[in-house]
C-alpha positions as CSV (number, residue, x, y, z in Angstrom):
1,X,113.8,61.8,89.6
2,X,110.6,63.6,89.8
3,X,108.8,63.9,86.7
4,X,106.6,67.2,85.7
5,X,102.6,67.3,85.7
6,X,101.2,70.0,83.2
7,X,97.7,70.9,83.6
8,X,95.2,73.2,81.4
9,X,93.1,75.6,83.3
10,X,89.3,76.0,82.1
11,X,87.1,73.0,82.9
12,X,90.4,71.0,84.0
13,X,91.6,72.6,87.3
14,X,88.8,75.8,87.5
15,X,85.0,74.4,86.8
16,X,84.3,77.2,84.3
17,X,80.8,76.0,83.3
18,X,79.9,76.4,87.4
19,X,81.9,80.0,88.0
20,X,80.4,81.5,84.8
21,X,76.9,80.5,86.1
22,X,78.0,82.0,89.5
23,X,79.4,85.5,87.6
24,X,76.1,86.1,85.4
25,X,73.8,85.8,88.2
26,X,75.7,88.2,89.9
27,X,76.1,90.5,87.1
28,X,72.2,90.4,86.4
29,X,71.5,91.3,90.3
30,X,74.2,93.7,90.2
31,X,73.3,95.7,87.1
32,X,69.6,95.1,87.1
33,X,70.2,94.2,83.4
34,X,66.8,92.3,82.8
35,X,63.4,91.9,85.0
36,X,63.9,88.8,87.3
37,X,61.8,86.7,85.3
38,X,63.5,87.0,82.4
39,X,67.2,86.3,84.4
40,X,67.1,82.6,83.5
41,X,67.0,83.3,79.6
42,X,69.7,85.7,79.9
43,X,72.3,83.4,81.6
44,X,71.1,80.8,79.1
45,X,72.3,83.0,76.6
46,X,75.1,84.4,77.6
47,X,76.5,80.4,78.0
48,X,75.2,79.8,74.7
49,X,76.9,83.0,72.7
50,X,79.8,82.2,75.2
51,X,80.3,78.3,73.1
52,X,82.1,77.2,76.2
53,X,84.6,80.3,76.3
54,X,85.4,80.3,72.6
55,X,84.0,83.7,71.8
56,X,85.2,86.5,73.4
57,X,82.9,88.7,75.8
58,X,82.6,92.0,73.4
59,X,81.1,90.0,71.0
60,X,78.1,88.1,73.5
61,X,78.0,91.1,75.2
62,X,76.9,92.9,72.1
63,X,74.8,90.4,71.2
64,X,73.2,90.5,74.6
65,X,72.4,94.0,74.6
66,X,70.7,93.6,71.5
67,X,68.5,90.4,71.6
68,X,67.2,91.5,75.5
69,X,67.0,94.9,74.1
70,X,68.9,96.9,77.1
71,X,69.6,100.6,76.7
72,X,71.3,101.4,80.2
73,X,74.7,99.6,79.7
74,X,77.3,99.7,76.9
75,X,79.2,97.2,76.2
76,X,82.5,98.1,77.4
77,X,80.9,98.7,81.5
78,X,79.8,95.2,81.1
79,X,83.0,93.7,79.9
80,X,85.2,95.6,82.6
81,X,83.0,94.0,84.8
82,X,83.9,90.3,83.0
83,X,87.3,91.3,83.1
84,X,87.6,92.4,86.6
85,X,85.2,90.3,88.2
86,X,85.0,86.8,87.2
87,X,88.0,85.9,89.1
88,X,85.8,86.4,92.3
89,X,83.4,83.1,91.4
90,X,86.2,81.2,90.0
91,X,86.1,77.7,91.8
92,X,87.9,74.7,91.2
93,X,86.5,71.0,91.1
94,X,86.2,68.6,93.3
95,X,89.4,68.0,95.2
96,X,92.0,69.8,93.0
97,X,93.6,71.7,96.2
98,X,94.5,68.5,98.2
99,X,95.4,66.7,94.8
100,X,97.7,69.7,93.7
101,X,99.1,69.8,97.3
102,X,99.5,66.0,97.1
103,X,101.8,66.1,94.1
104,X,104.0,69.0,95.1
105,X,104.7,67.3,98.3
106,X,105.4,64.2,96.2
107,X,108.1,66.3,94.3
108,X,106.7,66.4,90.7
109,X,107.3,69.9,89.5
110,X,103.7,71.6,88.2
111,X,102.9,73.5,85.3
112,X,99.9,75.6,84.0
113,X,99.1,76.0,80.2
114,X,96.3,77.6,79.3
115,X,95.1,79.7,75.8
116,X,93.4,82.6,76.9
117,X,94.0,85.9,77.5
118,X,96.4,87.6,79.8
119,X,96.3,88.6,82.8
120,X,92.3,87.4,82.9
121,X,93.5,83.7,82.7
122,X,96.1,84.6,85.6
123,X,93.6,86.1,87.7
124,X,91.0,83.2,87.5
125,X,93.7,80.9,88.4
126,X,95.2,82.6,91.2
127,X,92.1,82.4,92.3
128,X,91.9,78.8,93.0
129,X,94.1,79.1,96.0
130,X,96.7,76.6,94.5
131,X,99.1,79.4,92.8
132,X,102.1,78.3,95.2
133,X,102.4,74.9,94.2
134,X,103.6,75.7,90.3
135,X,106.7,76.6,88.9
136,X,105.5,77.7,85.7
137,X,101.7,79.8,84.7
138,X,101.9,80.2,80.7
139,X,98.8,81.9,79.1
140,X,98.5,81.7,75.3
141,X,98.4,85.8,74.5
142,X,101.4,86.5,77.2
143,X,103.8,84.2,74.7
144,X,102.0,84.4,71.5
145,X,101.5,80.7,70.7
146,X,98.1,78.8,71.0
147,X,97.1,74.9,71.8
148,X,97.1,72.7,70.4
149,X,100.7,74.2,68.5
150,X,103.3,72.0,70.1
151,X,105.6,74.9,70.3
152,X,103.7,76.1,74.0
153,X,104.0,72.5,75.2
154,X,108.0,72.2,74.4
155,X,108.1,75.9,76.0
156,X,106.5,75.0,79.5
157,X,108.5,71.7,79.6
158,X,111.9,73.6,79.5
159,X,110.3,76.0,81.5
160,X,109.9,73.0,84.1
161,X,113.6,71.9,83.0
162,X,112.5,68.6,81.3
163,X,111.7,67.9,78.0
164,X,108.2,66.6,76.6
165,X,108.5,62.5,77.3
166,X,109.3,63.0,80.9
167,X,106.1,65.5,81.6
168,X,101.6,64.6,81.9
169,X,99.6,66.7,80.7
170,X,96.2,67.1,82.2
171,X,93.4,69.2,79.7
172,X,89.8,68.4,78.8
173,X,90.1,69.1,75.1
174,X,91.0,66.6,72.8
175,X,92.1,68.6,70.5
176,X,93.8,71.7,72.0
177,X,95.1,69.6,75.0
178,X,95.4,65.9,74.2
179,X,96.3,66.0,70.6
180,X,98.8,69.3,71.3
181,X,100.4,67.7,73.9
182,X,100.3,64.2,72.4
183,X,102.3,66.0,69.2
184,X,105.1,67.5,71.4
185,X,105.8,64.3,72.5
186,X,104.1,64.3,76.2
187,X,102.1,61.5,77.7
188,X,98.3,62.8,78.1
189,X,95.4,61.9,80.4
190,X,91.9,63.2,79.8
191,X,89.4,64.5,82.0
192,X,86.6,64.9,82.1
193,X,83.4,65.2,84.9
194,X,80.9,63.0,82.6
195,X,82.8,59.8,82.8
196,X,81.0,58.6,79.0
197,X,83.0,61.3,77.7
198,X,86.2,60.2,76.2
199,X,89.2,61.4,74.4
200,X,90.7,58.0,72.2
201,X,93.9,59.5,71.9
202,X,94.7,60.1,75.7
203,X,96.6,57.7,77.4
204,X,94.0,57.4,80.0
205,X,91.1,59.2,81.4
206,X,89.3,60.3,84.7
207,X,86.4,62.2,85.5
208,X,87.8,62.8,89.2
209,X,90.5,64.1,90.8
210,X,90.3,61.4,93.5
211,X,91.7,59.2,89.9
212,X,95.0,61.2,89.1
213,X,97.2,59.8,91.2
214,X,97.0,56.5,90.1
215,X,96.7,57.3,86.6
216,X,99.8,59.3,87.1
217,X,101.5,56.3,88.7
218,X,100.6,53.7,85.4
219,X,102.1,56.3,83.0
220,X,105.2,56.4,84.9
221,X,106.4,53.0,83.7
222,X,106.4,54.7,80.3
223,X,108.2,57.8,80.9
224,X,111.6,58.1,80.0
């Protein structure tokens, strides 16, 4: 039987570090929020205050408007934009389409689990162009349970109609994905682009998607 492949959504499937770049250029240009030679600070900023998506954009935003003293925008015009926007620069890495496509043709049923909020995280991911290949898109505010509780993993793999030792998941935080999943009883792979990164309790780890497969294939012989 075909088993089920879950997979997290920022800096897993979508390269968030490279869209958000993408988005805040835009939005400088767009707004005329700073003089050009002060754009590069502000996108170095805004991905600092943003700590790799932890921190909600109210809160840079408001920080932004303050430290590059702006007067023209309020908060709330700039995080509409965020809101309604960022979906347009979202872009996946390297070879996630064809790899997505590969594994649906194979027969393995696909799953997203992302925390985030709703429908943003949607949105970004619809995005990719890869929406028709999964069975099941679970965002952490839309069921009210976070990684790396075990309780969203055991929901998407019953969602999938399997339970956690015949489903992958796929994330690029060892402690929201790998350890989360690794709890609910699912066999994990890390990845990550930097290949010196690592994650020890994954089961194994790529930094391309060109590797899934045949990670995918070694775990196999130790699904039930």
């Amino acid at each position: 039987m075909p088993k089920a492949i879950l997979f997290d959504l920022d800096q897993t499937l979508l390269d968030r570090n490279t869209s958000l770049i993408k988005f805040v250029e835009w939005q400088v240009n767009f707004f005329q929020l700073v003089p050009q030679q002060n754009k590069q600070d502000f996108i170095a900023r805004f991905i600092e205050l943003d700590n790799n998506g932890s921190v909600w954009k109210d809160l840079v935003y408001s920080k932004l408007l303050e430290d590059f003293n702006i007067k023209s925008f309020n908060v709330e015009t700039l995080l509409e934009s965020y809101v309604n926007d960022f979906n347009k620069f979202s872009s996946s890495f390297e070879r996630v389409p064809e790899t997505i496509q590969n594994l649906y043709n194979k027969g393995y049923k696909l799953g997203l689990v992302s925390n985030g909020k709703s429908p943003f995280q949607e949105n970004n991911f619809y995005a990719l162009g890869i929406k028709e290949f999964f069975s099941t898109i679970i965002v952490s505010e839309a069921i009210g349970i976070r990684k790396p509780d075990r309780r969203i993993f055991e929901y998407a793999c019953k969602e999938l109609g399997y339970i956690p030792n015949e489903c992958i998941f796929v994330g690029d935080n060892s402690k929201a994905d790998i350890e989360g999943a690794h709890k609910a009883g699912m066999k994990t792979i890390f990845f990550h682009p930097d290949p010196s990164i690592d994650s020890p309790l994954a089961d194994k780890k790529i930094s391309h998607y060109d590797q899934l497969e045949t990670a995918i294939n070694k775990l196999e012989s130790f699904i039930l």
